[in-house]
Every structure is written in structure tokens, then in C-alpha cells.
C-alpha positions in Angstrom: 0.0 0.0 0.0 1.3 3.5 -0.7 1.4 6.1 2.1 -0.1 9.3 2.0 3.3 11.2 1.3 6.3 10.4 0.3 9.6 10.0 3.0 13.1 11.7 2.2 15.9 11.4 3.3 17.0 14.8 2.6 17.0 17.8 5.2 13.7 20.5 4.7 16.3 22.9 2.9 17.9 19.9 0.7 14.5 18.7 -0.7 13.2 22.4 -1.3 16.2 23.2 -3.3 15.9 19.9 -5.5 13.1 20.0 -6.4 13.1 23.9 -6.9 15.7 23.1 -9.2 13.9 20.5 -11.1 11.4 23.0 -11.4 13.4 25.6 -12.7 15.1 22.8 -15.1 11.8 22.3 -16.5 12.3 18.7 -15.4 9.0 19.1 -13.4 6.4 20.8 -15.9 2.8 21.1 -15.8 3.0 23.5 -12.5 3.8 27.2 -10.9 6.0 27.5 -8.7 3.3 27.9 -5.9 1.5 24.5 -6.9 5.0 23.1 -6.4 5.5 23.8 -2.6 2.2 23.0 -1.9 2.3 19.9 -3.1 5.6 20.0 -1.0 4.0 20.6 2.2 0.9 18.1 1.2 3.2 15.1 -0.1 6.2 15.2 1.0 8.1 14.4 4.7 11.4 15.9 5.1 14.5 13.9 7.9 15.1 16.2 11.2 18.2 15.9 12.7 17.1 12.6 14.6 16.5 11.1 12.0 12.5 11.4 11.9 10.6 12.4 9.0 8.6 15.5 9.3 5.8 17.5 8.0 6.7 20.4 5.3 5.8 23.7 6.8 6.3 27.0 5.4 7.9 26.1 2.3 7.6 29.1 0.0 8.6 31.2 2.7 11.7 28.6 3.4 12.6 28.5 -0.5 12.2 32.7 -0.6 15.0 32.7 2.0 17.0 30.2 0.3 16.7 31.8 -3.1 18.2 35.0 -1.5 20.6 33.1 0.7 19.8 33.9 4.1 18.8 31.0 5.4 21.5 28.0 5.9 24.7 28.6 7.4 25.8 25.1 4.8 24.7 25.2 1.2 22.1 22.5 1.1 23.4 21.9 -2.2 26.7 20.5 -1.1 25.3 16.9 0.1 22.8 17.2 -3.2 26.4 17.2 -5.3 27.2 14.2 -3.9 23.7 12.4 -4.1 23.9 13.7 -8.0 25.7 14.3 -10.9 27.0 17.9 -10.5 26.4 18.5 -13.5 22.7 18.9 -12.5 22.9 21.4 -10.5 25.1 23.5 -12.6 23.9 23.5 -16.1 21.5 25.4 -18.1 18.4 23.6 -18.7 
């Protein structure tokens, strides 16, 4: 049976920024950017720091800070790197 959302084992700021970056790829089409972190916050459960999964709250306002770089003291991008090809991240679409 499926569950009701989906489990990550990424960090809140980690799974924002991929799929943000799908997104803006064009790798996830069909959507604005809005319909995007609310599905997000309704399908999605992000890994604290204990290792439990957790509801999305706040997610545009979390990517908003992220997208002007004043939220995390690490790049959540770093760990993404090593998850993915580089390339990914760092290419046009």
C-alpha cells in the first residue's frame, strides 16, 4: 500500500532546493511554482536531525530565503552534489 506522502531522506532545505531546481530545469512541468511547494507541504516528509521524517511547513517562505541566501549557514546543495551528478545542478536547462 502507498502512504499518504512520500519520505526523504534529505533535510527541509535539501528537498526544497531539488526540487526547486527541477522545477526551474523544466524537469517538473505542468505546475507554478506555488502548486509546487504546496504539493511539498501536502506530499512530502522531510529527515530532522534525529533522523525522523517530518511534516513540510512554510515552504515558499523557506525557499524565498533560500533563493536570496539567508537562510543556511551550509549550502544544502553541497550533500545534493554528492547524491547527483554535478552536472545537475550547474547546467543550463
Amino acid at each position: 500500500m502507498v502512504g499518504d506522502k512520500l519520505k526523504f531522506k534529505l533535510k527541509k532545505n535539501e528537498l526544497i532546493l531539488l526540487f526547486q531546481i527541477m522545477w526551474d530545469k523544466e524537469v517538473i512541468l505542468g505546475i507554478s511554482e506555488s502548486d509546487l511547494y504546496r504539493i511539498l507541504e501536502d506530499k512530502t516528509l522531510y529527515t530532522d536531525n534525529n533522523g525522523n521524517y517530518c511534516e513540510m511547513k512554510y515552504v515558499s517562505q523557506q525557499a524565498n530565503k533560500l533563493k536570496q541566501g539567508h537562510n543556511s549557514p551550509k549550502f544544502p546543495g553541497k550533500r545534493l552534489s554528492e547524491i547527483f551528478h554535478k552536472s545537475f545542478f550547474t547546467s543550463s536547462k
